[in-house]
ROVO-533834 format. One record per atom (N, C-alpha, C, O): residue number from 0; residue in one letter; x, y, z. Coordinates in steps of 0.02 Angstrom, whole numbers. Atoms other than C-alpha are relative to their C-alpha. Layout:
BEGIN
<marvo seq="NUM" type="A" east="X" north="Y" up="Z"/>
...
This chain:
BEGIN
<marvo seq="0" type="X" east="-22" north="-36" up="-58"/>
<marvo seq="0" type="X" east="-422" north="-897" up="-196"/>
<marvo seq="0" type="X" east="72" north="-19" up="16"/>
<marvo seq="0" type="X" east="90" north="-78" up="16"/>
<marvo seq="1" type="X" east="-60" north="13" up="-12"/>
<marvo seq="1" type="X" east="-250" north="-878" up="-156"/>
<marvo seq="1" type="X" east="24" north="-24" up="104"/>
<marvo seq="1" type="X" east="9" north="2" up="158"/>
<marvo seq="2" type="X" east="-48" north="21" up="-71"/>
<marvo seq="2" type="X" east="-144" north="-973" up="0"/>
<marvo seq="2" type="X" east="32" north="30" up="17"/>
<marvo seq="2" type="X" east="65" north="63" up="-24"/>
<marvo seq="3" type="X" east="-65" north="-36" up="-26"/>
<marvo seq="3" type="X" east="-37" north="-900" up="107"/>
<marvo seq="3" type="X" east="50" north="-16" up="-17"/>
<marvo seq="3" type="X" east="96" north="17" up="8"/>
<marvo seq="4" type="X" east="-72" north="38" up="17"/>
<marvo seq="4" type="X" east="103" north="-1001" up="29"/>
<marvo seq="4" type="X" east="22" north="33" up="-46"/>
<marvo seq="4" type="X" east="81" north="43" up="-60"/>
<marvo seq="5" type="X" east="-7" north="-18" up="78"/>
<marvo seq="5" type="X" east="64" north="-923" up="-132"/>
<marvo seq="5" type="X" east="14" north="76" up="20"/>
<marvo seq="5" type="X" east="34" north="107" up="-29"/>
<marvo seq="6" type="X" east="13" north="-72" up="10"/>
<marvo seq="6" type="X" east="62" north="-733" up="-62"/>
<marvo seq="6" type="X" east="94" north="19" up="20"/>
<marvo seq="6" type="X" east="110" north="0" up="76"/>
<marvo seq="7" type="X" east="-38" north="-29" up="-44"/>
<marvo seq="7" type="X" east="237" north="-660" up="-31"/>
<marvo seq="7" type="X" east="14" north="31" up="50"/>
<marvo seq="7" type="X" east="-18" north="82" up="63"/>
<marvo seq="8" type="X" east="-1" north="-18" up="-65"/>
<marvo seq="8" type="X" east="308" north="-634" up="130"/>
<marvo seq="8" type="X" east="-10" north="70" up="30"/>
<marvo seq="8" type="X" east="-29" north="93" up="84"/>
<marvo seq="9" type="X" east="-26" north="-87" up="-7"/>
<marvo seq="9" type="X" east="351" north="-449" up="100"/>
<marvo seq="9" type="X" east="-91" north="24" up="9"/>
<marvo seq="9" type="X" east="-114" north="62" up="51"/>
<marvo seq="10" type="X" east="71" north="-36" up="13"/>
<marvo seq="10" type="X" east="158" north="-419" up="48"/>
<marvo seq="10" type="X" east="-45" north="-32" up="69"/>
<marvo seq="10" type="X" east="-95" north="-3" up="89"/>
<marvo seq="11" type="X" east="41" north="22" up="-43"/>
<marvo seq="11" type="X" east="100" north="-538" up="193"/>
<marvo seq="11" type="X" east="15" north="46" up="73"/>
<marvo seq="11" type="X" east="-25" north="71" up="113"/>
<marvo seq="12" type="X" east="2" north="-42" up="-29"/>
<marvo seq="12" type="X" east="194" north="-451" up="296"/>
<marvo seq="12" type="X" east="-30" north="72" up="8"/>
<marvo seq="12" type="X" east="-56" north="93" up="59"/>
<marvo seq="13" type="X" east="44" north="-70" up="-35"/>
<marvo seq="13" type="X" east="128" north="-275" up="279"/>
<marvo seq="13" type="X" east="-44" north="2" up="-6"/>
<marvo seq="13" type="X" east="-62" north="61" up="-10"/>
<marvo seq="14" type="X" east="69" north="-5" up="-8"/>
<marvo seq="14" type="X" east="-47" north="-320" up="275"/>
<marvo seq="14" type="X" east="-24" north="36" up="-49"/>
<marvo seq="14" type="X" east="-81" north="58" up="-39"/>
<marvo seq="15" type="X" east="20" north="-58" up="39"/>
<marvo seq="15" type="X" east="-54" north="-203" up="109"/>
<marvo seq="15" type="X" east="-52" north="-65" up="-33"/>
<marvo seq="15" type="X" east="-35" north="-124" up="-34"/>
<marvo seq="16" type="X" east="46" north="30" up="32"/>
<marvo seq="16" type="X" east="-227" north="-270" up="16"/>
<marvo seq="16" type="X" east="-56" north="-47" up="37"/>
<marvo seq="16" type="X" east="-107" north="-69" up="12"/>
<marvo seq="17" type="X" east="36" north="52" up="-34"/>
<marvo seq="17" type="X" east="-284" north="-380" up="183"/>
<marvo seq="17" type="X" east="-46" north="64" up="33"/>
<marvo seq="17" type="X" east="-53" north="50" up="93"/>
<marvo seq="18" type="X" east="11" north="-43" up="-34"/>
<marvo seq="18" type="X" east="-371" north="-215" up="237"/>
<marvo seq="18" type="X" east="23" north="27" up="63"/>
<marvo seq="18" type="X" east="-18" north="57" up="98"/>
<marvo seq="19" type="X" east="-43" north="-9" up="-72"/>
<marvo seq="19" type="X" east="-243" north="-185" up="392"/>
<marvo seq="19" type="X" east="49" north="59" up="-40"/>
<marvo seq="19" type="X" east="55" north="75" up="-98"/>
<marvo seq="20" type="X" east="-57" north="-38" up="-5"/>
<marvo seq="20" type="X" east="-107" north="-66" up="422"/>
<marvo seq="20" type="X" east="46" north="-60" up="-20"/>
<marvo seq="20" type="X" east="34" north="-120" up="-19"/>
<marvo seq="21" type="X" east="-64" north="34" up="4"/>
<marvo seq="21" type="X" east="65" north="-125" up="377"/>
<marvo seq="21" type="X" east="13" north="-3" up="91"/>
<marvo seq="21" type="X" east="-15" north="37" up="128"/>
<marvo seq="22" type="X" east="-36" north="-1" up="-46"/>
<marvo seq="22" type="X" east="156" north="-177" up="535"/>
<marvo seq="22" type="X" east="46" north="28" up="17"/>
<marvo seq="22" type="X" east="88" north="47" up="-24"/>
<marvo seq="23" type="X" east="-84" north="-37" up="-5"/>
<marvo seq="23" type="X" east="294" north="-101" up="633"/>
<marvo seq="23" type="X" east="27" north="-31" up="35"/>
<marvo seq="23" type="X" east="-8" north="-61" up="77"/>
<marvo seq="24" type="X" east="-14" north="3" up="-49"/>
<marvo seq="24" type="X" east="416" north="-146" up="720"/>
<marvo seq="24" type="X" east="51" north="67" up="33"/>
<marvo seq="24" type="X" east="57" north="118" up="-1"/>
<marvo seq="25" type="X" east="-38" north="-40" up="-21"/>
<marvo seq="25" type="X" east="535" north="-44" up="832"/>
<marvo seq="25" type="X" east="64" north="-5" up="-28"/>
<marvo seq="25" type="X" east="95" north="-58" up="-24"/>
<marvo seq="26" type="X" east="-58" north="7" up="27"/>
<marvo seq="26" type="X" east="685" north="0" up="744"/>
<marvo seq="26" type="X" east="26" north="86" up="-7"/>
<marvo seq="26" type="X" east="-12" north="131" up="-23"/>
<marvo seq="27" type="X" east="-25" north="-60" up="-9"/>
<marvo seq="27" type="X" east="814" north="156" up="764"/>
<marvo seq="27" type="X" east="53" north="-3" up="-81"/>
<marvo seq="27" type="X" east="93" north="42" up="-93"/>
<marvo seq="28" type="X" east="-25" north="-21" up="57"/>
<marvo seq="28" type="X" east="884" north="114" up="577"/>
<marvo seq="28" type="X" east="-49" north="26" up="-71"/>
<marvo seq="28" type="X" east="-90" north="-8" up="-102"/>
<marvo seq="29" type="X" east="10" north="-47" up="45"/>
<marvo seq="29" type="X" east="839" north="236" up="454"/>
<marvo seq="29" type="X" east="-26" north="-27" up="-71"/>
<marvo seq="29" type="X" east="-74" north="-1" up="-100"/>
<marvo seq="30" type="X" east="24" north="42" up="53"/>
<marvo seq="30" type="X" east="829" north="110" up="304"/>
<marvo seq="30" type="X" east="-63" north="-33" up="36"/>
<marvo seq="30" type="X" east="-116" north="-15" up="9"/>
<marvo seq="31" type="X" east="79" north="14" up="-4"/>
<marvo seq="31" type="X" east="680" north="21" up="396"/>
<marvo seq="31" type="X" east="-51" north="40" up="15"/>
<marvo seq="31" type="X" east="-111" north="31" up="9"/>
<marvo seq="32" type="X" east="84" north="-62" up="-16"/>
<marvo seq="32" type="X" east="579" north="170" up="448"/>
<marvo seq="32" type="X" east="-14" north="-6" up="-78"/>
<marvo seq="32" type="X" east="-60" north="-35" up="-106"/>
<marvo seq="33" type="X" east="15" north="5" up="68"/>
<marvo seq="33" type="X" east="617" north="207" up="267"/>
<marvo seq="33" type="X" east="-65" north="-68" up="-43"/>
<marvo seq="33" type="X" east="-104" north="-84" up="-88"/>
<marvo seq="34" type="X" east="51" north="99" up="37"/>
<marvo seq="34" type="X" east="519" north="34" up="220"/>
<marvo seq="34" type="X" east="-48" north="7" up="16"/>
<marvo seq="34" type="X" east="-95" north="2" up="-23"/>
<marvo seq="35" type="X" east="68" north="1" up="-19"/>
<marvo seq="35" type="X" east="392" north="57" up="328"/>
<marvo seq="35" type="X" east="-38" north="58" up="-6"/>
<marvo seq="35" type="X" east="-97" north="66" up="8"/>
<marvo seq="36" type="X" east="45" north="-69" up="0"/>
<marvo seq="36" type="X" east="350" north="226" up="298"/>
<marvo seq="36" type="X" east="-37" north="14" up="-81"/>
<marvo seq="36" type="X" east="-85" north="48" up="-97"/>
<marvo seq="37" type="X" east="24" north="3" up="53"/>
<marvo seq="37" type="X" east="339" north="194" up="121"/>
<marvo seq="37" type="X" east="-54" north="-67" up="-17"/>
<marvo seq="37" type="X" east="-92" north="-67" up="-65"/>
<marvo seq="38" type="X" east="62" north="79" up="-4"/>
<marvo seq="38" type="X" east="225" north="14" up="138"/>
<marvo seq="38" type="X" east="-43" north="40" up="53"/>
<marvo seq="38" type="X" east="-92" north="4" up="62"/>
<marvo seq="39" type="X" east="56" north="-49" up="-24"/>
<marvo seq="39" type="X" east="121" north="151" up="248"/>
<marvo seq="39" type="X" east="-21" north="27" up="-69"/>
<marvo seq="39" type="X" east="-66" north="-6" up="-96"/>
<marvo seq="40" type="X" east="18" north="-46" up="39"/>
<marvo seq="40" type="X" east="97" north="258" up="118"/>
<marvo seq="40" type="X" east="-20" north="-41" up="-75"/>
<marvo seq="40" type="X" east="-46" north="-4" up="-118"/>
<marvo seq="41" type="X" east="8" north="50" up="41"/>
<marvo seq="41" type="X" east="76" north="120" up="-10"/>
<marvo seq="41" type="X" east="-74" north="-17" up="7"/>
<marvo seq="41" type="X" east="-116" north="-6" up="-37"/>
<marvo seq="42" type="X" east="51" north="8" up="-40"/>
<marvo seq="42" type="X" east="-65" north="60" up="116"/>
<marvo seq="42" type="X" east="-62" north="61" up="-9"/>
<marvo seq="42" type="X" east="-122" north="47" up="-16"/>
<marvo seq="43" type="X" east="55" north="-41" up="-2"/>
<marvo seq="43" type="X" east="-153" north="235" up="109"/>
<marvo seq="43" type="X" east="-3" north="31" up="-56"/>
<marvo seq="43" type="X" east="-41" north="78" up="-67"/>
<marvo seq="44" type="X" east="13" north="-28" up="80"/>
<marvo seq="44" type="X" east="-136" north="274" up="-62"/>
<marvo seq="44" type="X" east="-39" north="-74" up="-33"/>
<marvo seq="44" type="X" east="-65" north="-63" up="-87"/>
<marvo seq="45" type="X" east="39" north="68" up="29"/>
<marvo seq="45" type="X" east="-219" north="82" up="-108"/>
<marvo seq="45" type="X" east="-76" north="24" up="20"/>
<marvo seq="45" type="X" east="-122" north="26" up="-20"/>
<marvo seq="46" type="X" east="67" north="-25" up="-23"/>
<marvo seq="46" type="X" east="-367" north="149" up="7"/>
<marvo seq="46" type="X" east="-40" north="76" up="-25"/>
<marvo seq="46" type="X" east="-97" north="97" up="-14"/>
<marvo seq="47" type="X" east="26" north="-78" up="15"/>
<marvo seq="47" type="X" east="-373" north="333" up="-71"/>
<marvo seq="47" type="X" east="-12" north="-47" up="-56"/>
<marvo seq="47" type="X" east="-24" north="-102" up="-32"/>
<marvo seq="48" type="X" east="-26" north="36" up="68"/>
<marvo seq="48" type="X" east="-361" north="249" up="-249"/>
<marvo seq="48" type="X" east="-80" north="-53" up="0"/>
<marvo seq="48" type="X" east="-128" north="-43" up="-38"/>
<marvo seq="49" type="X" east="63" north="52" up="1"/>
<marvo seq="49" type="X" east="-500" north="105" up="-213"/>
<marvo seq="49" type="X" east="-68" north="40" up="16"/>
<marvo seq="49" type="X" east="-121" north="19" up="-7"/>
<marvo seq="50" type="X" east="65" north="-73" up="-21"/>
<marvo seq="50" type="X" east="-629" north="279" up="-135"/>
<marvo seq="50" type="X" east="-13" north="21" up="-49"/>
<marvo seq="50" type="X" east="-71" north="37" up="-63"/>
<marvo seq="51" type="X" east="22" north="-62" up="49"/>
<marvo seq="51" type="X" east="-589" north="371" up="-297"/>
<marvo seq="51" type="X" east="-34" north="-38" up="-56"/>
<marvo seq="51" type="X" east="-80" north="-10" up="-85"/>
<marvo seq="52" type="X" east="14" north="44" up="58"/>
<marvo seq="52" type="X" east="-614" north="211" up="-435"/>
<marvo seq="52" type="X" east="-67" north="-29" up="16"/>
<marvo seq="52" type="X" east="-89" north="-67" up="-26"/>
<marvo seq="53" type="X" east="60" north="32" up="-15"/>
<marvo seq="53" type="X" east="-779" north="162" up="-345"/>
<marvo seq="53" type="X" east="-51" north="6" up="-36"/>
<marvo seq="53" type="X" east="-86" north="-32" up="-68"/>
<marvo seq="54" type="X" east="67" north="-20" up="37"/>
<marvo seq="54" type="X" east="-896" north="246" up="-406"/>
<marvo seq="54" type="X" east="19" north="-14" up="-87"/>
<marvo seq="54" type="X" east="-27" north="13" up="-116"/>
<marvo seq="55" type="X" east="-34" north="18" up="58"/>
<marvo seq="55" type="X" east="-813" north="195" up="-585"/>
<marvo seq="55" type="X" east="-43" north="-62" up="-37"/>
<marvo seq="55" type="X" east="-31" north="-119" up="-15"/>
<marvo seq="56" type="X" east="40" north="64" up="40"/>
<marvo seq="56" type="X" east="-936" north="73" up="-706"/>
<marvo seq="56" type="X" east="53" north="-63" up="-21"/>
<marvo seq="56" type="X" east="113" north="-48" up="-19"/>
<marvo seq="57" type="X" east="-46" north="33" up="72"/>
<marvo seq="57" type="X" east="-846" north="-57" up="-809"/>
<marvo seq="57" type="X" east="-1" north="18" up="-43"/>
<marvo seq="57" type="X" east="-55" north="45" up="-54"/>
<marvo seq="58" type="X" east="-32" north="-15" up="67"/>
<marvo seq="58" type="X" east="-774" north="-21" up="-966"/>
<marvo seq="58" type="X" east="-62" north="-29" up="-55"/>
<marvo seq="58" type="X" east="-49" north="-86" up="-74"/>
<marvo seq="59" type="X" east="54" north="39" up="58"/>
<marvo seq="59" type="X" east="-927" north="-72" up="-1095"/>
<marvo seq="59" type="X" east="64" north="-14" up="-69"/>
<marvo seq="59" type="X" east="52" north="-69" up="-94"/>
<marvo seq="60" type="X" east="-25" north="5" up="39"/>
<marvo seq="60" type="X" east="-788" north="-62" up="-1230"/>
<marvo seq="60" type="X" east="40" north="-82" up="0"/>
<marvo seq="60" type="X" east="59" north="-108" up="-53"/>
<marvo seq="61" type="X" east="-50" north="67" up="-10"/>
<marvo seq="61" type="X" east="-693" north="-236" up="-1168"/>
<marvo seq="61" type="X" east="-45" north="-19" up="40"/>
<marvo seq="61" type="X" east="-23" north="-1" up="95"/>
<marvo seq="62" type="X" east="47" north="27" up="-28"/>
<marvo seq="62" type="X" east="-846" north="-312" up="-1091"/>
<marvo seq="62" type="X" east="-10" north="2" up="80"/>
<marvo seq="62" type="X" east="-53" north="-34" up="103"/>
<marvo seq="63" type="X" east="6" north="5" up="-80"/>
<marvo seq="63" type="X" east="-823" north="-272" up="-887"/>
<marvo seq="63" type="X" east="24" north="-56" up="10"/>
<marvo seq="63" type="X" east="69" north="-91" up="-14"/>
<marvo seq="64" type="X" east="35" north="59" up="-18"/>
<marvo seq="64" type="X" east="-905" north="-391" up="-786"/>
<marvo seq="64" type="X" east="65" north="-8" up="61"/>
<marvo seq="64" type="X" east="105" north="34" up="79"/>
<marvo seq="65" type="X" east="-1" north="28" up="-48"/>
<marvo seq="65" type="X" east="-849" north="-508" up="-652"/>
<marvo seq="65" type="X" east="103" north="13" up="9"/>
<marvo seq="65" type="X" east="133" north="24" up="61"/>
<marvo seq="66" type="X" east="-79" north="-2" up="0"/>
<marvo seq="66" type="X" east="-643" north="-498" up="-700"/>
<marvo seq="66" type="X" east="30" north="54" up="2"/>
<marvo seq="66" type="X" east="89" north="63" up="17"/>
<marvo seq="67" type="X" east="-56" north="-62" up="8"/>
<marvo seq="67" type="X" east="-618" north="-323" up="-732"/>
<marvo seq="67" type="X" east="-24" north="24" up="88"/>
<marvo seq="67" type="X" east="3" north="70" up="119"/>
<marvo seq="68" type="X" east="7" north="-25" up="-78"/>
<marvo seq="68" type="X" east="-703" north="-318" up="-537"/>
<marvo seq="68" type="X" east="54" north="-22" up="34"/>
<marvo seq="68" type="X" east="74" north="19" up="75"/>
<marvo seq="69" type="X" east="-48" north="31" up="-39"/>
<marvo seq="69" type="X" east="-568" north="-426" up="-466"/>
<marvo seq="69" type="X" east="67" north="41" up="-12"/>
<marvo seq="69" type="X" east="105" north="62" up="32"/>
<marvo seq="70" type="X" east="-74" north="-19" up="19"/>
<marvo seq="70" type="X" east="-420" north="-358" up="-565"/>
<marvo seq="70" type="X" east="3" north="75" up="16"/>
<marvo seq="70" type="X" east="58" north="103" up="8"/>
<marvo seq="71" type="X" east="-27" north="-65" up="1"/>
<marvo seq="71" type="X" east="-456" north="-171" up="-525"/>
<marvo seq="71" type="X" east="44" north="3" up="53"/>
<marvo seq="71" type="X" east="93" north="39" up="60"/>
<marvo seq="72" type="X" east="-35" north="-26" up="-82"/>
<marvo seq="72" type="X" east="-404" north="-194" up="-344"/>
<marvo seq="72" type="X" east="81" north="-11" up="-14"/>
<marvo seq="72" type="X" east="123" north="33" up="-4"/>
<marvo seq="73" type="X" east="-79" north="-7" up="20"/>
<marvo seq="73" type="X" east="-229" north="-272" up="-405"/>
<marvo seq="73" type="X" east="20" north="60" up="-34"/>
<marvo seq="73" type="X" east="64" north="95" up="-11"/>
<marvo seq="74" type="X" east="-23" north="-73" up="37"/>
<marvo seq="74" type="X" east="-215" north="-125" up="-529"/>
<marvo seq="74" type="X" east="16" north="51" up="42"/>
<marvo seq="74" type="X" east="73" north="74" up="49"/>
<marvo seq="75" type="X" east="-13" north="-47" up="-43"/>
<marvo seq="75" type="X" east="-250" north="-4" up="-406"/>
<marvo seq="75" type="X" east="53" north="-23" up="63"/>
<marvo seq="75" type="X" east="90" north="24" up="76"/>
<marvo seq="76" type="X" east="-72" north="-9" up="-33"/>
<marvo seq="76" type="X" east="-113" north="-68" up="-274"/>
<marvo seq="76" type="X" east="48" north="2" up="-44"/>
<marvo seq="76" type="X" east="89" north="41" up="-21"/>
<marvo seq="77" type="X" east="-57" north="-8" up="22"/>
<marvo seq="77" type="X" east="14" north="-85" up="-406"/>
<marvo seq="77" type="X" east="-4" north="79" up="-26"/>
<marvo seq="77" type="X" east="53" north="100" up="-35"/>
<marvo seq="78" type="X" east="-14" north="-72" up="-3"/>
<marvo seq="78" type="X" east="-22" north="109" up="-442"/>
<marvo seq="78" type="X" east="10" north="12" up="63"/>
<marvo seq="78" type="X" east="65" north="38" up="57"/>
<marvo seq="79" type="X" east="-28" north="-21" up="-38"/>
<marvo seq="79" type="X" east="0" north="144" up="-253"/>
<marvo seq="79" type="X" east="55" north="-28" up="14"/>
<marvo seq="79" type="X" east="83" north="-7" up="65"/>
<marvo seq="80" type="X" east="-59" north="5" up="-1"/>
<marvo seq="80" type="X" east="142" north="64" up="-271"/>
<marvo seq="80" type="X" east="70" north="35" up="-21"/>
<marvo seq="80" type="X" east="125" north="46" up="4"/>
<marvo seq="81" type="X" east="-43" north="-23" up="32"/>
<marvo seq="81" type="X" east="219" north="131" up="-387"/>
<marvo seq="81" type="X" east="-9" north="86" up="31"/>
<marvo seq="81" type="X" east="40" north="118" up="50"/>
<marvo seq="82" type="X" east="-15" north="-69" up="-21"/>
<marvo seq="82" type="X" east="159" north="314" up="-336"/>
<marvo seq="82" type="X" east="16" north="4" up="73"/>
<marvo seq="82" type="X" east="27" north="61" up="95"/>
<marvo seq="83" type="X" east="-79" north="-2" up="-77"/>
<marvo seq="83" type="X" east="257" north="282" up="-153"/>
<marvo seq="83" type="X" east="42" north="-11" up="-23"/>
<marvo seq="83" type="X" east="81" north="27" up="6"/>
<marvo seq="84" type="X" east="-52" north="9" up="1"/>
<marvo seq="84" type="X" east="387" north="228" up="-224"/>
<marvo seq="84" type="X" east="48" north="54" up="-37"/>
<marvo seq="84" type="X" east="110" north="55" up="-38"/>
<marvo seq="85" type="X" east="-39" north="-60" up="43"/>
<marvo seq="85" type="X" east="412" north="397" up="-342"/>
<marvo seq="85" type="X" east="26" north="48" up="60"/>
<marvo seq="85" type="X" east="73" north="86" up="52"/>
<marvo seq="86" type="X" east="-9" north="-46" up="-62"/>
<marvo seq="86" type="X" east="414" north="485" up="-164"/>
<marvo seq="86" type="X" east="-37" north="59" up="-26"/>
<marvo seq="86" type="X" east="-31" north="105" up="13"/>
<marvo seq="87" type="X" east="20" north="-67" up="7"/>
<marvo seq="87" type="X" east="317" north="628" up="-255"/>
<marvo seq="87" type="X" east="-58" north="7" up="31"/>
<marvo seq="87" type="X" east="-94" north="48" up="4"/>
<marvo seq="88" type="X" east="51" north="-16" up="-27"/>
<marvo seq="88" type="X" east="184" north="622" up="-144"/>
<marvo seq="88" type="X" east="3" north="14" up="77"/>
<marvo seq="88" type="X" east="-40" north="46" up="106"/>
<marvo seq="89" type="X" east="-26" north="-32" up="-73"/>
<marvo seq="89" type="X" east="270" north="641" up="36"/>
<marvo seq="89" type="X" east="-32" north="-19" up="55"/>
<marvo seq="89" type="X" east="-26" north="7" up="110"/>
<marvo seq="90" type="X" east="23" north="9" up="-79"/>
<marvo seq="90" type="X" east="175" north="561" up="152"/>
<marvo seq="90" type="X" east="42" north="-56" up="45"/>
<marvo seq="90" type="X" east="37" north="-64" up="106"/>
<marvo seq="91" type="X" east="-53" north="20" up="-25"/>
<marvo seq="91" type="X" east="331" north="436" up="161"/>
<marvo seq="91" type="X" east="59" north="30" up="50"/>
<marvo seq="91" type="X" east="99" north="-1" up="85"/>
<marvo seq="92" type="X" east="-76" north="-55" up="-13"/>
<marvo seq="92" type="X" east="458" north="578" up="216"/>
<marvo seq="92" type="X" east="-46" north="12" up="77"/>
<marvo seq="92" type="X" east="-34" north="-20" up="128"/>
<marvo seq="93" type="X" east="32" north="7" up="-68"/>
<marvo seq="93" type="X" east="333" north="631" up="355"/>
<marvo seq="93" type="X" east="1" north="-60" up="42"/>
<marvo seq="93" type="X" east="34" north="-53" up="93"/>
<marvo seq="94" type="X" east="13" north="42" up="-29"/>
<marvo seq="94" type="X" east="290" north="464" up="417"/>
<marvo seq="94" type="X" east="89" north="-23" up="18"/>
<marvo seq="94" type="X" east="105" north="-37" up="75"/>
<marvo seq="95" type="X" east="-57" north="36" up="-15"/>
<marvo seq="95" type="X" east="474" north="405" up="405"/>
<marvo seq="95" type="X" east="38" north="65" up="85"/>
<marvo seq="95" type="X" east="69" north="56" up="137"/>
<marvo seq="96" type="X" east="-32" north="-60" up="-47"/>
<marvo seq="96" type="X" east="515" north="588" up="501"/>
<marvo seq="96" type="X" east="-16" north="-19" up="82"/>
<marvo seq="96" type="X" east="23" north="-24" up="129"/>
<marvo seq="97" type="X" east="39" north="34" up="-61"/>
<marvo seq="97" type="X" east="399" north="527" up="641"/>
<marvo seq="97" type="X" east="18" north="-62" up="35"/>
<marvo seq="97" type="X" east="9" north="-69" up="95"/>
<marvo seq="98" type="X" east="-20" north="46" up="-38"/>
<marvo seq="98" type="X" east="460" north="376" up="676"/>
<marvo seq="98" type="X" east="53" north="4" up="18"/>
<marvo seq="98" type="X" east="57" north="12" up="79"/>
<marvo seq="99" type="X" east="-98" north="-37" up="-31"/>
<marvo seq="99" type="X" east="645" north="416" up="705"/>
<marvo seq="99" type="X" east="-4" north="56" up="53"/>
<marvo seq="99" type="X" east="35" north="57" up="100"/>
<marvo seq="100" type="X" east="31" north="-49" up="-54"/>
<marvo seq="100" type="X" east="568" north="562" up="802"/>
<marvo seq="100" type="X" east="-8" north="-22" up="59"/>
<marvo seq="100" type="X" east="12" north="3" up="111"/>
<marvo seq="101" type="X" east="43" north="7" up="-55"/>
<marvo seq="101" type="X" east="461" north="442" up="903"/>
<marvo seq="101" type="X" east="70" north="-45" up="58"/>
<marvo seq="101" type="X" east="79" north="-34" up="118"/>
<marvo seq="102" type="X" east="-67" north="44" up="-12"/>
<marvo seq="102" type="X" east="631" north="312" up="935"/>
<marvo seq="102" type="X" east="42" north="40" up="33"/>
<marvo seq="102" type="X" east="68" north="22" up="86"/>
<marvo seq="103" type="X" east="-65" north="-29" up="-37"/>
<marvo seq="103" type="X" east="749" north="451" up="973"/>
<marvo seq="103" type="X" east="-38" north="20" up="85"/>
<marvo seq="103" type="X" east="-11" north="18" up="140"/>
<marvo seq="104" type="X" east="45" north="-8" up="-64"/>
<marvo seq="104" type="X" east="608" north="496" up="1107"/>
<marvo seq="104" type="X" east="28" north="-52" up="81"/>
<marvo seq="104" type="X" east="58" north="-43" up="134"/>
<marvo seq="105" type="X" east="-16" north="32" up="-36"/>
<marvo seq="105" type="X" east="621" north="360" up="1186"/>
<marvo seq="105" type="X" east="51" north="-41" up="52"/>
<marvo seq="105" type="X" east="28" north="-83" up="91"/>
């Protein structure tokens, strides 16, 4: 089991994999909505991603079992990682739209 010492800050911070939302804070610059809108979308693409691979057996060809259970969940965030970070899926651009929205509001 990993320590908090051992987890990076960036990942501790947004709660991506602890089952939480990422955090926000209030901010009217454009590069951090940007951040957070994409560690959102990171967040809900780890949870679409872990719904769709569930129902998924182990691999009989490379024996499963107890390791390929642990390692899917890393697999699957480093694919929602990577597919936020292509932006081709857009729920960054919204979410980032919204918060600059909600800021100028205020």
């Amino acid at each position: 089991m990993a320590t908090a010492a051992a987890i990076p800050l960036s990942v501790a911070a947004s709660g991506i994999g602890a089952g939480m939302p990422p955090t926000t804070a209030p901010t009217a610059d454009a590069t951090a909505a940007r951040k957070t809108a994409q560690d959102f979308e990171g967040f809900f693409l780890s949870q679409v991603f872990d719904t769709m691979f569930s129902g998924l057996g182990a691999d009989t060809m490379f024996g499963g079992g107890n390791g390929e259970t642990i390692y899917r969940s890393l697999l699957l965030q480093e694919y929602s990682k990577v597919a936020s970070s292509s932006g081709s899926i857009g729920i960054a651009d919204a979410v980032q739209r919204e918060i600059l929205q909600a800021q100028e509001a205020k």
